[in-house]
C-alpha positions as CSV (number, residue, x, y, z in Angstrom):
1,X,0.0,0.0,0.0
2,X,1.3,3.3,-0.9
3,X,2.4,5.7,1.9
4,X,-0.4,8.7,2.1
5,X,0.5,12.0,3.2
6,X,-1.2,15.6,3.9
7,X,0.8,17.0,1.9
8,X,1.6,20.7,2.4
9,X,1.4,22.5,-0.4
10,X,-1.7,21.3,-1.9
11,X,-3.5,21.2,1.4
12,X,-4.7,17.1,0.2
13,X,-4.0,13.8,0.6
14,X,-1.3,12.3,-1.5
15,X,1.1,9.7,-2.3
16,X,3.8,10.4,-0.5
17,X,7.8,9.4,-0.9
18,X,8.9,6.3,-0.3
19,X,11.4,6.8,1.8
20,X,13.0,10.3,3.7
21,X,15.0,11.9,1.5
22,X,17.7,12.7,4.0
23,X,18.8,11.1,7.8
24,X,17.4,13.9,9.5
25,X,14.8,15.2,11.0
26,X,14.2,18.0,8.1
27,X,14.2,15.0,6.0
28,X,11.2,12.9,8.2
29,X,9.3,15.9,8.1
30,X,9.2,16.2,4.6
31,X,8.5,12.3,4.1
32,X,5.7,12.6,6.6
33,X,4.5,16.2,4.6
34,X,5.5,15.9,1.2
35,X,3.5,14.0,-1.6
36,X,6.1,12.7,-4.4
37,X,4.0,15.3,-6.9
38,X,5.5,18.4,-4.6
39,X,8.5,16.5,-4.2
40,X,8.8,16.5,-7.9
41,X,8.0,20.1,-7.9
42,X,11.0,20.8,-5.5
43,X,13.6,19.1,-8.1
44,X,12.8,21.1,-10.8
45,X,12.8,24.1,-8.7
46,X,16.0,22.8,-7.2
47,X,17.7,23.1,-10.8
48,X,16.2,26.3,-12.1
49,X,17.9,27.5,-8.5
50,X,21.2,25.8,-9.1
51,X,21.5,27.2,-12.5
52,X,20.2,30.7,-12.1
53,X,22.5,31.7,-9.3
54,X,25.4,29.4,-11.0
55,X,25.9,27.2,-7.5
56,X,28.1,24.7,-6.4
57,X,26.0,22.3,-4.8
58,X,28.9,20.2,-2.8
59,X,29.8,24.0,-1.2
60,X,28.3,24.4,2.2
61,X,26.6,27.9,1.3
62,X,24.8,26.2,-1.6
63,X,23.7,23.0,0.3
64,X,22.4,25.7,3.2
65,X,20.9,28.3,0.6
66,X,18.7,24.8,-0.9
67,X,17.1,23.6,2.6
68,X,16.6,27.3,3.5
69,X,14.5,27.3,-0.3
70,X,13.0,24.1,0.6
71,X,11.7,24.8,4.1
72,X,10.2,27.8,2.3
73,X,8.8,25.7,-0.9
74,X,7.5,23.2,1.2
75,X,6.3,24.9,4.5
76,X,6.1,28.9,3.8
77,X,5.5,31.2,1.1
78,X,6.9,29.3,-1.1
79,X,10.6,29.6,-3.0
80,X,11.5,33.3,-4.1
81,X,12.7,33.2,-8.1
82,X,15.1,34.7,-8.9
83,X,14.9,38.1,-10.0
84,X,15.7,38.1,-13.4
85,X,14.1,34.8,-13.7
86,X,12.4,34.5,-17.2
87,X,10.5,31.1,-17.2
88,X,11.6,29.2,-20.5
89,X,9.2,29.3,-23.5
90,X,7.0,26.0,-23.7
């Protein structure tokens, strides 16, 4: 049986992730919040982020800049864009 979740952002039960996706407690609180659709969601947003601000992500600033951006996706107002962000033609 699939693992259900409420998940966060669409305020609605969901398939969640199989497994946390990270040994810590940020990570079981996204497997117990996160439905694999948002998680999804985060990835992409994860690359738009690593490419428009050019980021290392072994570096410690860039691995602590993508949880801040992921606390925020997942549980506040939601991930600034950048500001010169122009979404891609599609």
């Amino acid at each position: 049986m699939a693992h259900m979740v409420q998940d966060s952002r669409y305020k609605k039960e969901m398939e969640g992730l199989d497994e946390p996706p990270f040994d810590s407690d940020f990570g079981n609180k996204v497997f117990h919040n996160v439905s694999k659709q948002s998680w999804q969601e985060w990835v992409e947003r994860q690359k738009m982020l690593l490419n428009e601000y050019r980021l290392q992500p072994w570096t410690r600033e860039a691995q602590e800049f993508l949880v801040e951006q992921m606390e925020q996706f997942f549980f506040g107002e939601g991930s600034a864009l950048p500001q010169d962000y122009i979404p891609p033609a599609g």
